[in-house]
N, C-alpha and C positions, 0 to 999 in steps of 0.2 A: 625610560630607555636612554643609554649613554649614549650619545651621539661623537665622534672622533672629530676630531675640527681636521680643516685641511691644515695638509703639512704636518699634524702632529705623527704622521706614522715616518718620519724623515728625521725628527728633533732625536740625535743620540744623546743618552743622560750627561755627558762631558764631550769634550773635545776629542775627536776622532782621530787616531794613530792612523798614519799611512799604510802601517800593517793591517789596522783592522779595517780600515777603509778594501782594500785590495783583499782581503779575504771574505768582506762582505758581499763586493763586487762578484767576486767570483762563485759567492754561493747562491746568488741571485742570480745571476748567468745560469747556472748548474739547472735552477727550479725551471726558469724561460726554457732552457732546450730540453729537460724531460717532457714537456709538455708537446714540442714539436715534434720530438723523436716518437713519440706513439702516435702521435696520427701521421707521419710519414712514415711507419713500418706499413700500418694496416692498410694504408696505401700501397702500398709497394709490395704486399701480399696479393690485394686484390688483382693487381697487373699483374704478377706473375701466370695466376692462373686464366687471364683470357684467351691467350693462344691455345689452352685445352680446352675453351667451347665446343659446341657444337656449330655456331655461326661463324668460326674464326675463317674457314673455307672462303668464306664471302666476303670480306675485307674487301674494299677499296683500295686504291693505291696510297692514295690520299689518309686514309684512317692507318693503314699501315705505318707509314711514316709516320702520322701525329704518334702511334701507339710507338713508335721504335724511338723518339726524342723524349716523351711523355716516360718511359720506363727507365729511359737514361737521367734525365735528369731525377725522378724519384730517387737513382742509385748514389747521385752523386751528392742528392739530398740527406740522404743518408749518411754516407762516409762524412761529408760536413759536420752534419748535428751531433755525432758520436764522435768526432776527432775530438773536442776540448777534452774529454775523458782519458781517453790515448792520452793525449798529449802532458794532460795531469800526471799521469802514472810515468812518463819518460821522464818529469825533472821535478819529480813531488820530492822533496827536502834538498833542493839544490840553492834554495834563495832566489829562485828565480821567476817569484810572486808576480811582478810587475809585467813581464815578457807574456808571463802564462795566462793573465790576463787580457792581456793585449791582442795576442792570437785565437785567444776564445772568443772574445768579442766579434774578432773578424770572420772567422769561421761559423761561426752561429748566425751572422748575420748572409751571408753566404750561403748558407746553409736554406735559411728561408727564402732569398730567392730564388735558389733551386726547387726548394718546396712550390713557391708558388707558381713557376712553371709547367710542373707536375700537376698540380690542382687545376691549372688552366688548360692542359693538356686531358685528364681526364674527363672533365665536366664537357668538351670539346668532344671529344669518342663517345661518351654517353648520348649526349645530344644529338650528337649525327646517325646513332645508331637508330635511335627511337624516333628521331624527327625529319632528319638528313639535313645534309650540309647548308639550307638556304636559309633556315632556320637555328641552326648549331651555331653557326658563325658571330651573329649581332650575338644569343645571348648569352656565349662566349664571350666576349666583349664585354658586354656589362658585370658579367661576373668580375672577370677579370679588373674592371676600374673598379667595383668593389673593395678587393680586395688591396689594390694600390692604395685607396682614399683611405682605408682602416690602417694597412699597416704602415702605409708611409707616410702620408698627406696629413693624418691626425694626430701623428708621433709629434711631427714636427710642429704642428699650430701648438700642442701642449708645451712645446720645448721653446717655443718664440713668446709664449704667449707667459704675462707676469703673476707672479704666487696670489692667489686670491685675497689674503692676509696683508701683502704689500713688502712685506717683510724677506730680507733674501734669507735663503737656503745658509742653515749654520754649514761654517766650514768653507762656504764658496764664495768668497766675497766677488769672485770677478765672475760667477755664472756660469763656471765653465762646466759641463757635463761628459763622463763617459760616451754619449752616443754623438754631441757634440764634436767632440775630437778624435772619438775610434780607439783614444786611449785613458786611463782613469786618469782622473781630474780632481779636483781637491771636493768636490758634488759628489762622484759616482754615481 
């Protein structure tokens, strides 16, 4: 069985165009938010249809609110992870590759922490429905740093942390990265 060495899926066969860089950037962007965009729909399905329970009568005042912030932020999770799309189709053959990246990155990223609001908000209604609030609360909370420590706290130890090889990244002699600087970087 062929084993992939690290970094070999990063080595392009030549030197990288800042065009192909930036359109690879962005097709890698594209694959990251289809993946967000379906589970914050089906999310955002699901809240729709709570208030047509048959429990919905019984709400707390408390659960209410969590559910009115929880459904907002899904929405705004949504409009987020589907704008790079939009926004593609408003300046697709304008030249203006570098910008449209830029703004997808921010928006996708945007985009997830609204998601993760939403996820925190949810699991937070679920819990209190079936547990109540004294309980809902802490493992909320740990959900919640969960979810911190995977999508922020380990992005970055990966991003601080050196090429297991030793060897830098072709292309980037200074290390600079896309999520580094919020904008593409000679890395991506």
């Amino acid at each position: 069985m062929d084993r992939v060495q690290p970094g070999a899926e990063r080595a392009p066969a030549g030197p990288e165009s800042d065009r192909q860089r930036l359109n690879r950037n962005f097709n890698e962007l594209l694959q990251e938010v289809r993946v967000a965009q379906t589970g914050v729909q089906i999310l955002f399905g699901f809240l729709l249809t709570v208030p047509f329970s048959n429990r919905w009568p019984r709400v707390t005042l408390l659960q209410e609110v969590v559910y009115t912030l929880t459904v907002l932020a899904c929405a705004v999770a949504v409009a987020l992870l589907i704008a790079p799309v939009s926004l593609h189709r408003q300046v697709f053959r304008q030249g203006r590759k570098p910008e449209l990246v830029n703004w997808a990155d921010k928006l996708a990223r945007a985009g997830l922490r609204a998601l993760l609001l939403a996820v925190i908000g949810v699991v937070f209604l679920v819990l209190d429905a079936v547990r109540g609030v004294a309980l809902a609360a802490p493992l909320t909370a740990v959900v919640a740093c969960v979810y911190l420590l995977l999508w922020y706290r380990l992005p970055k130890s990966v991003e601080n942390s050196p090429d297991p090889d030793g060897s830098p990244d072709p292309g980037a002699p200074d290390g600079a990265s896309l999520s580094a600087r919020g904008a593409p970087g000679p890395r991506g």
